[in-house]
TORROKOL-948384 format. One line per 10 residues: number of its first residue (from 1); for each residue x negated, y, z negated of C-alpha. Coordinates in Angstrom, 2 decimals. Example, Ala and Ser with C-alpha at 12.3 -4.5 7.8 and 13.67 -1.06 7.14 Angstrom:
<nodes>
1) -12.30 -4.50 -7.80 | -13.67 -1.06 -7.14;
</nodes>
This chain:
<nodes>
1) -4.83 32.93 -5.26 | -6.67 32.19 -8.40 | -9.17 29.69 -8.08 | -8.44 26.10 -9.76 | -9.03 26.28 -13.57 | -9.44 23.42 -15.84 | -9.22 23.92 -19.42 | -10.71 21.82 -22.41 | -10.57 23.87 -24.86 | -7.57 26.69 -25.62;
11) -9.53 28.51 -23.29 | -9.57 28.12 -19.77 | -12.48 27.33 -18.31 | -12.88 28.56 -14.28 | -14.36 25.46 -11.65 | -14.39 25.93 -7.98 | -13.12 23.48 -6.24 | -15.48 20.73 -4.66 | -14.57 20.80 -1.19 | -15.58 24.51 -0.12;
21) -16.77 28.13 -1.66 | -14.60 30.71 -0.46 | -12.83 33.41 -2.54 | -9.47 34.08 -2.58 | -7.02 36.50 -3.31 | -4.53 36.57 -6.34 | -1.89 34.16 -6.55 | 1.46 36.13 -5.74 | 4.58 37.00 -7.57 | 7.56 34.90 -6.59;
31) 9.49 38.41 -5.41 | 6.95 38.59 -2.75 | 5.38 34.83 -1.72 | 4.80 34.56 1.94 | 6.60 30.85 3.13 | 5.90 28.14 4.91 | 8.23 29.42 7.67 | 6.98 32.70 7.91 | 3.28 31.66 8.56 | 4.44 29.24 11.30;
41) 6.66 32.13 12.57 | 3.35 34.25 12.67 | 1.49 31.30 14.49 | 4.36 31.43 17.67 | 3.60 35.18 17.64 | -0.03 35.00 17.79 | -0.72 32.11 19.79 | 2.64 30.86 21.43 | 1.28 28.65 24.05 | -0.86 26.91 21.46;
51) -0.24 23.12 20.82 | 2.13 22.70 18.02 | 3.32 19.13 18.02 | 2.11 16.34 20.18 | 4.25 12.59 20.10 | 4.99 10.00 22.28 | 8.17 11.64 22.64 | 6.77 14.98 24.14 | 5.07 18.09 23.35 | 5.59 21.79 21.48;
61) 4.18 24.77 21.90 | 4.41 27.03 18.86 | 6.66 29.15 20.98 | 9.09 26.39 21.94 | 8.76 25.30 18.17 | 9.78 28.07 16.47 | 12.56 29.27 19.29 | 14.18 25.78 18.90 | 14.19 25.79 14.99 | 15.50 29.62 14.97;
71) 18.50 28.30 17.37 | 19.21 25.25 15.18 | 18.28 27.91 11.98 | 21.65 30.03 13.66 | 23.52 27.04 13.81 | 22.84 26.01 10.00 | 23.96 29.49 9.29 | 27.37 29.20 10.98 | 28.07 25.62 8.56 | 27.33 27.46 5.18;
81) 23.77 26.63 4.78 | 21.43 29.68 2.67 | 19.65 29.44 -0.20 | 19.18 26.82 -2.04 | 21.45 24.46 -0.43 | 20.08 21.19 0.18 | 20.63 19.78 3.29 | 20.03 16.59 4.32 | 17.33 15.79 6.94 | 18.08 11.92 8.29;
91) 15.95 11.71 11.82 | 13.27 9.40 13.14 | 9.41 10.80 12.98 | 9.62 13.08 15.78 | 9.24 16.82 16.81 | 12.68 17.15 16.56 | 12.46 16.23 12.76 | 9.76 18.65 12.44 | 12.08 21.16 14.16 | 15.07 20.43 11.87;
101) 13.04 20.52 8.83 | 11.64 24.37 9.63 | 15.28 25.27 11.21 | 16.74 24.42 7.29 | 13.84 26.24 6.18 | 14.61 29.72 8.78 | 18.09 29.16 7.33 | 17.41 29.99 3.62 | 18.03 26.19 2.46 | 15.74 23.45 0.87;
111) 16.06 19.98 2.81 | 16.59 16.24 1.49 | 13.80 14.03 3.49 | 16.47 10.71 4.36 | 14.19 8.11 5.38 | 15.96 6.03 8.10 | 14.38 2.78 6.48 | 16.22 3.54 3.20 | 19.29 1.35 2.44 | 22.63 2.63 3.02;
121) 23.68 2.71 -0.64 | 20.22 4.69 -1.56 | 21.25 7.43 1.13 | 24.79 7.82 -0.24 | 23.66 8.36 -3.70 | 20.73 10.86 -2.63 | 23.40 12.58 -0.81 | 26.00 12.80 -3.34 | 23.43 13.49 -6.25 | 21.63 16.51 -4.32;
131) 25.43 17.99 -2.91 | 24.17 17.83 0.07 | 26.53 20.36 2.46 | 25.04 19.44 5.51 | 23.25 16.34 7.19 | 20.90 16.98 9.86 | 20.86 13.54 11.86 | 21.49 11.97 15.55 | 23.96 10.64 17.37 | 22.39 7.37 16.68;
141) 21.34 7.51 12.89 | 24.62 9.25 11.99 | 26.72 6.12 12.82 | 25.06 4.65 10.26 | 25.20 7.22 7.71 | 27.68 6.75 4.54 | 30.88 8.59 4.31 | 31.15 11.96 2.14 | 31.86 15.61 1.92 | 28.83 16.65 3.61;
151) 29.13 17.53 7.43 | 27.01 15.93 10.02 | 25.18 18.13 12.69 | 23.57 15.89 15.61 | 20.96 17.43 17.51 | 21.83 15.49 20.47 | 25.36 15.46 20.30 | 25.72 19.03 19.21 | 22.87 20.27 21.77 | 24.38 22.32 23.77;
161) 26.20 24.36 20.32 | 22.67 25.01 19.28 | 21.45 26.02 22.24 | 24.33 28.77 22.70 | 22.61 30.08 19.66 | 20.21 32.99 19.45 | 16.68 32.15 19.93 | 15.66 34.96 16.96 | 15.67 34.42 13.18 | 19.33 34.60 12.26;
171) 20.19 38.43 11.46 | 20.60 39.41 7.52 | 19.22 35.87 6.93 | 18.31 34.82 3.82 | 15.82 32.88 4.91 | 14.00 35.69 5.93 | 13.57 37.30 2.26 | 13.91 33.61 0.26 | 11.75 34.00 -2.70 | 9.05 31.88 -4.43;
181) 11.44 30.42 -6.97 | 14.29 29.14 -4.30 | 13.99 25.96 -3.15 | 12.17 24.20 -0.23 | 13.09 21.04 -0.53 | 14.07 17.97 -2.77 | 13.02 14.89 -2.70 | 13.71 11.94 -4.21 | 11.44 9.14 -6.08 | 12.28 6.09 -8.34;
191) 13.54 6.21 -11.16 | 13.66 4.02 -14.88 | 17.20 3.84 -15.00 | 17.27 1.85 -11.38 | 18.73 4.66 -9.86 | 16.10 7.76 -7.79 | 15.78 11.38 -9.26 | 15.50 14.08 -7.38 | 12.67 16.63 -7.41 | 13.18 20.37 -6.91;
201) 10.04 21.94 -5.18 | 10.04 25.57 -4.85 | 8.44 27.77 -2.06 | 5.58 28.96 -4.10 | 4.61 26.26 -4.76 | 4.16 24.67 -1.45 | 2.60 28.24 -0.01 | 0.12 27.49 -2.84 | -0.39 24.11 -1.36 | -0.62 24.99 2.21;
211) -2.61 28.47 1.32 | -5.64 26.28 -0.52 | -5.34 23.40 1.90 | -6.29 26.06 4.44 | -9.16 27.65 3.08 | -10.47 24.45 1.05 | -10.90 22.36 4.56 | -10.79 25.42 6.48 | -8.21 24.94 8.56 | -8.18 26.81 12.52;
221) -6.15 26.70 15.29 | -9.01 24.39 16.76 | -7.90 21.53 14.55 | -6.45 18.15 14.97 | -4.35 16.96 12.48 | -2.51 13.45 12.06 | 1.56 12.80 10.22 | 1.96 9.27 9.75 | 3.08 9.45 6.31 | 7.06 8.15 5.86;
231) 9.80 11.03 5.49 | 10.47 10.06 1.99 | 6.71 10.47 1.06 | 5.98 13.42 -0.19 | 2.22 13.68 1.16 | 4.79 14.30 4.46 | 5.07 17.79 3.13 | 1.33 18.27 3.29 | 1.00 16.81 6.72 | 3.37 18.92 8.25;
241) 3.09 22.24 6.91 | -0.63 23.03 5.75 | -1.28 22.43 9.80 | 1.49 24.48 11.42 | 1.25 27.39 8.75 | -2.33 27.25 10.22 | -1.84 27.06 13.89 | -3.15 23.60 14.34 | -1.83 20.84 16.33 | 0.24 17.95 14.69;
251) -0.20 14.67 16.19 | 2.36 12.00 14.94 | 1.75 8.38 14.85 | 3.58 5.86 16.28 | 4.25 2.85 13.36 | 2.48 0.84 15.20 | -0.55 2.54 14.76 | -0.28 3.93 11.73 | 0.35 0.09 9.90 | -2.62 -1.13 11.56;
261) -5.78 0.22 10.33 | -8.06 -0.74 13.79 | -5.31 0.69 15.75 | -5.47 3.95 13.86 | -8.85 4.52 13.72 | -8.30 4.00 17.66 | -6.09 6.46 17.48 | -7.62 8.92 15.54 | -10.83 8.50 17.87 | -9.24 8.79 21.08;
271) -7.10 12.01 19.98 | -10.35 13.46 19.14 | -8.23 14.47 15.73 | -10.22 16.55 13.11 | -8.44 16.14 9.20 | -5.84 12.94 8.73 | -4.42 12.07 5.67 | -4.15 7.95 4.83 | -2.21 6.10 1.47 | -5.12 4.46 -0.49;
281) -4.60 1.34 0.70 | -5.24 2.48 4.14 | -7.91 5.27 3.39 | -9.34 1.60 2.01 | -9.07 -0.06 4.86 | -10.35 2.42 7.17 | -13.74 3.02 4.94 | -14.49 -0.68 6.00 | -14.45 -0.32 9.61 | -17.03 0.59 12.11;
291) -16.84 4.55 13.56 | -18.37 5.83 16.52 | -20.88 8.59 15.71 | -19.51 11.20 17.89 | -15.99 11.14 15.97 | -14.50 14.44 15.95 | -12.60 13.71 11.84 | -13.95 15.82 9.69 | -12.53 15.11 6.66 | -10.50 11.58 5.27;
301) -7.76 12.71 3.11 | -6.32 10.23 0.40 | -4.39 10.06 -2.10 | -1.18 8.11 -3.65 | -2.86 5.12 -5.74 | -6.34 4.73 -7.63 | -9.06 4.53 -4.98 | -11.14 2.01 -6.16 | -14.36 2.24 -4.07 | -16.78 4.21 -2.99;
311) -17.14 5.29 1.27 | -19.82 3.69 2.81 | -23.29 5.62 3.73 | -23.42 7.03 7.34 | -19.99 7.27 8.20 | -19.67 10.54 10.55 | -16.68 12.43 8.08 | -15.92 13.66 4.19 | -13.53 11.61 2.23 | -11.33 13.34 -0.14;
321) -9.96 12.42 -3.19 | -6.25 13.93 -3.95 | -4.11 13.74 -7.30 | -0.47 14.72 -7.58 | 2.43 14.04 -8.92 | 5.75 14.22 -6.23 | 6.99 17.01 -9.45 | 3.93 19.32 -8.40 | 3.90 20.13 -4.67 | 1.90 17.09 -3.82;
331) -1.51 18.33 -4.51 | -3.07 19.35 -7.65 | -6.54 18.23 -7.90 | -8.87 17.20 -5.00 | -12.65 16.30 -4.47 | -15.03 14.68 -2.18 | -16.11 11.27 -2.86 | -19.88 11.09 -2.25 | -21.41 8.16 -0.33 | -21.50 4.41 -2.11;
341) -25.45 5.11 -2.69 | -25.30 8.15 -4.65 | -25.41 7.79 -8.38 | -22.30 6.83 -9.91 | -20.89 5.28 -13.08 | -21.23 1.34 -12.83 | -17.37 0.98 -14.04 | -16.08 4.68 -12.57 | -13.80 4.36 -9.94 | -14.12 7.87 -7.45;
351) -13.12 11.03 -9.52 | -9.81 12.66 -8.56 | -12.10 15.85 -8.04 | -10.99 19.03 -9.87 | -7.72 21.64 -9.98 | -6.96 23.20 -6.53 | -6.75 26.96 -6.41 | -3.61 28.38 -8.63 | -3.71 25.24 -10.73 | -4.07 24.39 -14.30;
361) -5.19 21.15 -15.71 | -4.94 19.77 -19.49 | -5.70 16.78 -21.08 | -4.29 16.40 -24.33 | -3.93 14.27 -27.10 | -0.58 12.66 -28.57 | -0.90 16.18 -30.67 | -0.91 17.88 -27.79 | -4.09 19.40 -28.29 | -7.18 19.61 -25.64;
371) -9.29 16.41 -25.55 | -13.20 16.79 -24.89 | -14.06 13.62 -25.08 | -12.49 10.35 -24.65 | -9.16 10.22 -23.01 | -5.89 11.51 -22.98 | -2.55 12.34 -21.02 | -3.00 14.66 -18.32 | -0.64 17.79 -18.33 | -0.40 19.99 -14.99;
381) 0.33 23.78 -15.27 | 0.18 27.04 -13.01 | 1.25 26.66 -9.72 | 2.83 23.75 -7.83 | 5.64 22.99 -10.72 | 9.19 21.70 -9.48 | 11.77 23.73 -10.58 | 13.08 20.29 -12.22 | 15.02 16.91 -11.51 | 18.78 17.87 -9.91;
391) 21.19 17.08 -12.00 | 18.88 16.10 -14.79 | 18.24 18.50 -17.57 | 17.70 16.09 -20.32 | 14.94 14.72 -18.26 | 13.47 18.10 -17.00 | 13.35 19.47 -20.58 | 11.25 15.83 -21.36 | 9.08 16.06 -18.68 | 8.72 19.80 -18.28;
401) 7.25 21.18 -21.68 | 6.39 24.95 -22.73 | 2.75 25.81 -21.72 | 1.27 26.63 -25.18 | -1.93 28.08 -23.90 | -0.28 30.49 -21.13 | 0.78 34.07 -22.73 | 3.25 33.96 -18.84 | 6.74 34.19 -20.03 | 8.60 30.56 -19.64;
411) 5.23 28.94 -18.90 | 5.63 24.59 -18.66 | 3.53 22.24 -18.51 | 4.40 18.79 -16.29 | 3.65 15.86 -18.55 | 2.04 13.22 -15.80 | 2.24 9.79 -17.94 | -1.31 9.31 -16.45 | -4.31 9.08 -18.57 | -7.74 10.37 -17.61;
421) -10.89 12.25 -19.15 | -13.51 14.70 -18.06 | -16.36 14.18 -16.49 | -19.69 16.06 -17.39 | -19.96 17.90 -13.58 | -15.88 18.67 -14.84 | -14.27 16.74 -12.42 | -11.20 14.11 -13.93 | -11.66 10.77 -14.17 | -8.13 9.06 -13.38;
431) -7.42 6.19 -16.04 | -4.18 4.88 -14.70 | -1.02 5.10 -16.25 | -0.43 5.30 -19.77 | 1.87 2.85 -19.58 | 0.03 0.54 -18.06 | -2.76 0.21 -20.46 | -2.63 -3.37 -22.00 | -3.79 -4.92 -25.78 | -5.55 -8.23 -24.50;
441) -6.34 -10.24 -27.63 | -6.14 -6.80 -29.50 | -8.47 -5.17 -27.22 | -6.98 -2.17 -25.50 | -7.80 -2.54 -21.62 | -7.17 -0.66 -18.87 | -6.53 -2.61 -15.87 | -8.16 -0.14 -13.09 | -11.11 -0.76 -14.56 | -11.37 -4.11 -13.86;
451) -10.32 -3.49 -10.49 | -12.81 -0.91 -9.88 | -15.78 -3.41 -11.04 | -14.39 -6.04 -8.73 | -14.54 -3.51 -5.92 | -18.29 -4.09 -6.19 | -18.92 -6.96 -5.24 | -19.81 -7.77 -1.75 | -17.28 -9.89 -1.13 | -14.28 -7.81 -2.68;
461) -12.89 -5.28 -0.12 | -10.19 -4.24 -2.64 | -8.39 -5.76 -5.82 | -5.16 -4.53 -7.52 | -5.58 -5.87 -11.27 | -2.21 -6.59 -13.39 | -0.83 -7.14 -16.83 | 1.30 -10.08 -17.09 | 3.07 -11.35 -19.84 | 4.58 -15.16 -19.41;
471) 4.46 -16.62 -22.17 | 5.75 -13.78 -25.26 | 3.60 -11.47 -27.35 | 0.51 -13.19 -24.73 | -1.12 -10.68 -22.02 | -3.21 -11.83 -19.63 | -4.89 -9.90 -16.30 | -4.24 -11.20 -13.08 | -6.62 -10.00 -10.40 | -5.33 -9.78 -6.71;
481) -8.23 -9.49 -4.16 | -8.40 -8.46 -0.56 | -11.48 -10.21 0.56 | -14.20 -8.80 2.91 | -14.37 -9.84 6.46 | -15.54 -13.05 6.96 | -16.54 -13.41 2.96 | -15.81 -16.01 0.71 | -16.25 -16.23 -2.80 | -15.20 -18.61 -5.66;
491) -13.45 -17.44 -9.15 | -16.58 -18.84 -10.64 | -18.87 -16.27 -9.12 | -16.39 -12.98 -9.72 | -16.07 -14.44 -13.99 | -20.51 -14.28 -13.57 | -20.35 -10.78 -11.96 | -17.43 -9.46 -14.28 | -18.89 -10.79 -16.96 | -22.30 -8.68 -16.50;
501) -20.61 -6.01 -15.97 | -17.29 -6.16 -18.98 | -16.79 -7.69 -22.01 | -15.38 -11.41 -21.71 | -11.48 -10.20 -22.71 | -11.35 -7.74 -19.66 | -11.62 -10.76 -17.52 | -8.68 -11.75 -15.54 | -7.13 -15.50 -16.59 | -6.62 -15.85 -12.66;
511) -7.67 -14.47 -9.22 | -5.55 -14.50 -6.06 | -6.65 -14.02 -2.93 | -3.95 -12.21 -0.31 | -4.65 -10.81 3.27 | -3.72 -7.23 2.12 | -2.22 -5.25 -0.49 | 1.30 -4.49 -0.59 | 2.56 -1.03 -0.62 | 5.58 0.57 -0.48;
521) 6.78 3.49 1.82 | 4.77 5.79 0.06 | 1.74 4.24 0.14 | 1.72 3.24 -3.01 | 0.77 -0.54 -3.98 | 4.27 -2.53 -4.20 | 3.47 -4.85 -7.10 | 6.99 -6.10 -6.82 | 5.97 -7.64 -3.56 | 2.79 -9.00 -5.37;
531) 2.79 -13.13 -4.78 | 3.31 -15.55 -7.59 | -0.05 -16.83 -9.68 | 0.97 -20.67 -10.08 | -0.55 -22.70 -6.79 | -2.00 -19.67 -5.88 | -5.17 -19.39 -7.91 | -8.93 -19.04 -6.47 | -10.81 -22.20 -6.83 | -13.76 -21.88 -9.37;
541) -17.11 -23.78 -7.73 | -18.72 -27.19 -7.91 | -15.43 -28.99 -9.48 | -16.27 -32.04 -11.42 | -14.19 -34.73 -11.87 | -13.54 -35.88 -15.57 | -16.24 -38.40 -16.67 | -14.91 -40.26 -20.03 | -11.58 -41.65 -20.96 | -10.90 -38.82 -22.91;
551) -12.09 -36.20 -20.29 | -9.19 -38.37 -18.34 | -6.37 -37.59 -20.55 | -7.63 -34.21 -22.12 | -7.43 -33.26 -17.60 | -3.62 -34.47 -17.67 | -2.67 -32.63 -20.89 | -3.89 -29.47 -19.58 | -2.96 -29.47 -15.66 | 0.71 -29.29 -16.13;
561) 0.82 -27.01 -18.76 | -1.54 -24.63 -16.67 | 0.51 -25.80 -13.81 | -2.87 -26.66 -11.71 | -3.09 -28.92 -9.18 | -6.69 -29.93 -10.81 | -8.65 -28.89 -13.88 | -12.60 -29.75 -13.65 | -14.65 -30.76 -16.89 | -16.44 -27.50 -16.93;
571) -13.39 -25.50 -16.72 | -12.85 -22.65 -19.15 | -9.40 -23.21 -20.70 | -8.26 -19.27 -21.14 | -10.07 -18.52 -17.98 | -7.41 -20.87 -16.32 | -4.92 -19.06 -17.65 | -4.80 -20.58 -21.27 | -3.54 -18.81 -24.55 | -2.55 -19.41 -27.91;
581) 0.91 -20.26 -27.48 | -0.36 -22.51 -24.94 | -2.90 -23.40 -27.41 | -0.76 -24.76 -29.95 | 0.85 -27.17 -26.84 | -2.34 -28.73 -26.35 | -3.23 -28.95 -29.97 | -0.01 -31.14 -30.31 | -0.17 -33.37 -27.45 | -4.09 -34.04 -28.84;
591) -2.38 -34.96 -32.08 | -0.29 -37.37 -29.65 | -2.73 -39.11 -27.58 | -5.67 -38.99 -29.39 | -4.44 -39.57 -33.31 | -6.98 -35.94 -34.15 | -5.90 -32.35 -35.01 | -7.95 -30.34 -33.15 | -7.70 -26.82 -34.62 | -6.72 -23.46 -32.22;
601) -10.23 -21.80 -33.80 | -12.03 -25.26 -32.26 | -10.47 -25.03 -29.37 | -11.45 -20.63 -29.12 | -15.09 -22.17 -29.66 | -15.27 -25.30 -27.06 | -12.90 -23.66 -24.30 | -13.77 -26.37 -21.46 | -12.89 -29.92 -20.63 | -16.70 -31.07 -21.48;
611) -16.80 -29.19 -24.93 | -13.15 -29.70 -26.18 | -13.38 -33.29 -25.02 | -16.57 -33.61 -27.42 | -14.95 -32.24 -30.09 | -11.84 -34.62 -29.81 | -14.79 -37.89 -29.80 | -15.96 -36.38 -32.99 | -13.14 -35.83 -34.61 | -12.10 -39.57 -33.47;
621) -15.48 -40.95 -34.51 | -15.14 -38.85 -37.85 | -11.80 -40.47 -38.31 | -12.65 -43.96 -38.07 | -15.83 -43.85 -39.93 | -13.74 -42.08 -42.77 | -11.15 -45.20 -42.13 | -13.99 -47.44 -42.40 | -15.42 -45.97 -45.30 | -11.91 -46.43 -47.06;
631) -11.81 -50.16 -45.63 | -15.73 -51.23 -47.33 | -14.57 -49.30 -50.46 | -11.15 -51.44 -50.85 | -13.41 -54.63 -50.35 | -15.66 -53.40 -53.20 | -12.79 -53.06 -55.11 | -11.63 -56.85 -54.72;
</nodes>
């Protein structure tokens, strides 16, 4: 395969990749890619008393493995299933999903990860959507399972059927001669209309993925590898087959462990496991805990949200860095992360490393033209491309654009929504999404930055930082912090160190402290699930109580409309969430209690209790001695 290539220009520009040196051979045609199956086929013949899956459920040899999945393969054949239909995969995390899922594969079909968490109405549409022919389930899961015109196969119920079956890769299969263009399998992620879209991934594509996964962390039999991602997470792909297509062991963890970040580690320790893959959050997590010196991980793979820090020095494995979207085989750039002590940009979050092998990335302007500096939208080509969303053209032919710098016939490009910009050693600096970039007080702002210069200080573990919008046409940030153990910290000290670091109109109105971050399924953070601000603001330092009759009633003009429980005198007005709409409020009730009009450019300039409070005794004091200057003149006047 053709090593990753990054372009900048209309030129493509070569760059190894970051995590290993070794050359490789041309990428294949589609007529004649090797799959997924086939290399796990060649494992069983190599090496079929080798350790293929381990659980709490039991063990596989590769032997046992792939015997089971041809028999099941046989079975599939018998109810229809060759290439490219979908068929639906609806099991618990066990070896017997991992034996459905290659079984669909043997049998020339692409399968439909159903996660067993997913509601019942989610399932039904997934099924219907994909025309699913066939659901691969268990006695137990498939008495939940919605009604339809797919047929059910339980590989309980229906053991002894499969096991009649031959043992071999069904004769004059399909599945045997599928090419790199058929399907593998489709998955489903959310969609804008409220309803998921599903994502057709083809089988050179994930040989592409499991082919540079292997050489990049050189994979052996000798290795160790975790799955603890969910079904309907795509990084479950990667788990499962860049590991058995090498002749590793695959070592699934239980949800208890893998929800727990000290119990994992445990875990990983004690099965003595060599590469794991963990969401961000929980890569995050991990980083912050204590590892023995003799651990046997070699590399920490992440990926799914913006890592936001930096690993720690001395701990005894690599972390890795991974970018891709679900619509290109998982992967599609990857890099180490070097230690928190090596030079870095103060306000860079960890690159997303470079284009794996077979790869092309673009970052382009609204023109569509290369960007070489500043930043842009980030376009994926070459390898790894869905064939499209099912049952969604208008939306493929959006998403999916001609490649205008490939001379390949019916080239695309995958347009990602995400912004980033090259770095000078070319690596990609991830910017979020464009659509979450944010005009604070016209100021364009992206929000990951501000996260990623909260992630450094001491007592920040992790932040998530968010646009809100409460009152209309008004932005402000909202940062959400995961605190170090045993730290505290007051909203007074993260405004000093943000404000040494940003300008004053990245700083978030309002900080929240919460035990973790969120995240969905996929890892990903679930701002849905994100607590309400109001009552649950961090307390800024050394409150002091209002001083002056008018520090008294300025305090109870502003605490209900910044629904606070208590504003101090030094308190910074837009800091506690304050705006102009809000502005204008306060400017009227002044007008109310006081008999002054403060102005909304007076109140921009004297922002705290203290200051706009001295403004209001001048403007009083200016007031009467203009009234008394009116009085002595009238007296004249007599």
């Amino acid at each position: 395969m053709q090593q990753g290539r990054i372009r900048t220009t209309m030129h493509p520009v070569k760059s190894s990749n970051s995590v290993a040196e070794i050359p490789v051979s041309s990428v294949p045609s589609s007529l004649r890619v090797a799959c997924v199956h086939e290399f796990v086929a060649q494992q069983a013949a190599e090496n079929p008393n080798a350790l293929a899956i381990a659980s709490a459920q039991g063990q596989l040899s590769y032997a046992e493995l792939d015997r089971r999945a041809n028999q099941l393969a046989n079975y599939l054949r018998t109810a229809g299933v060759e290439r490219d239909v979908v068929v639906g995969l609806y099991l618990d995390r066990s070896p017997a999903m991992v034996v459905a899922a290659l079984a669909i594969l043997k049998a020339g079909g692409a399968y439909l990860p159903l996660d067993p968490i997913h509601p019942v109405d989610r399932l039904a549409f997934m099924l219907r959507d994909s025309n699913a022919s066939v659901v691969v389930s268990s006695t137990r899961l498939a008495e939940g399972l919605p009604s339809g015109k797919w047929q059910t196969i339980a590989v309980d119920g229906d053991a002894a059927k499969i096991a009649a079956q031959p043992d071999t890769l069904p004769q004059g299969s399909v599945g045997g001669h599928v090419g790199g263009d058929d399907l593998a399998y489709v998955i489903y992620t959310s969609g804008s209309t409220g309803q998921p879209k599903g994502v057709e991934l083809i089988h050179s594509g994930l040989s592409n993925l499991v082919s540079w996964h292997k050489r990049a962390f050189q994979v052996t039999s000798a290795d160790r590898a975790s799955a603890q991602s969910a079904l309907g997470f795509d990084a479950s792909v990667w788990e499962i087959w860049s590991y058995l297509a090498a002749g590793a062991s695959l070592h699934l963890a239980d949800d208890s462990v893998r929800n727990d970040a000290a119990a994992l580690r445990d875990w990983i320790v004690s099965q003595r496991l060599t590469i794991c893959f963990a969401a961000t959050a929980m890569a995050e997590r991990l980083l912050h805990l204590n590892w023995p010196a003799d651990t046997a991980l070699r590399f920490l793979l992440t990926g799914a949200d913006t890592l936001k820090i930096y690993p720690p020095t001395g701990l005894p494995f690599a972390l890795v860095n991974n970018y891709g979207p679900t619509e290109c085989t998982v992967v599609s750039t990857s890099g180490v992360v070097e230690a928190a002590g090596s030079p870095a940009p103060t306000n860079q979050a960890p690159s997303i490393g470079r284009a794996i092998d077979g790869v092309d990335i673009y970052i382009l302007d609204e023109r569509r033209q290369p960007v070489t500096e500043g930043s842009g939208e980030i376009y994926i080509g070459g390898a790894g491309l869905a064939r499209g969303y099912r049952n969604r053209p208008d939306l493929t032919a959006e998403r999916f654009v001609p490649n205008p710098f490939s001379q390949a016939p019916g080239a695309r490009l995958y347009r990602t929504g995400d912004l980033g910009r090259w770095l000078p050693n070319g690596e990609i600096a991830f910017l979020g999404r464009a659509d979450e970039q944010v005009k604070v007080r016209g100021y364009r702002v992206e929000p990951s930055e501000v996260s990623t210069v909260l992630g450094q200080h001491p007592a920040v573990q992790t932040s998530l930082v968010v646009a809100t919008d409460d009152a209309p046409g008004e932005i402000q940030l909202v940062a959400y912090l995961v605190l170090s153990e045993g730290a505290t910290v007051s909203a007074t000290a993260l405004r000093e160190h943000l404000r040494q670091r940003i300008p004053d109109y990245m700083i978030p109105a309002s900080f929240v402290v919460i035990p973790s971050l969120p995240v969905t399924e996929q890892g990903k953070v679930n701002r849905a699930a994100l607590p309400g601000v109001n009552g649950n603001r961090l307390a800024d330092e050394a409150y002091v109580a209002p001083r002056t009759l008018v520090e008294e009633e300025l305090v109870k003009i502003l605490a209900p409309l910044l629904k606070l429980n208590r504003v101090g005198v030094n308190d910074n007005f837009f800091l506690l969430g304050g705006h102009s709409l809000l502005g204008t409020q306060v400017i009227a009730r002044v007008s109310e209690t006081f008999g002054v009009d403060l102005t909304l450019l007076k109140l921009f300039d004297h922002p705290t209790v203290a200051e706009m409070s001295a403004e209001i005794e001048n403007l009083i004091l200016a007031k009467v001695e203009h009234a008394a200057a009116q009085a002595g003149d009238r007296n004249v006047r007599v």
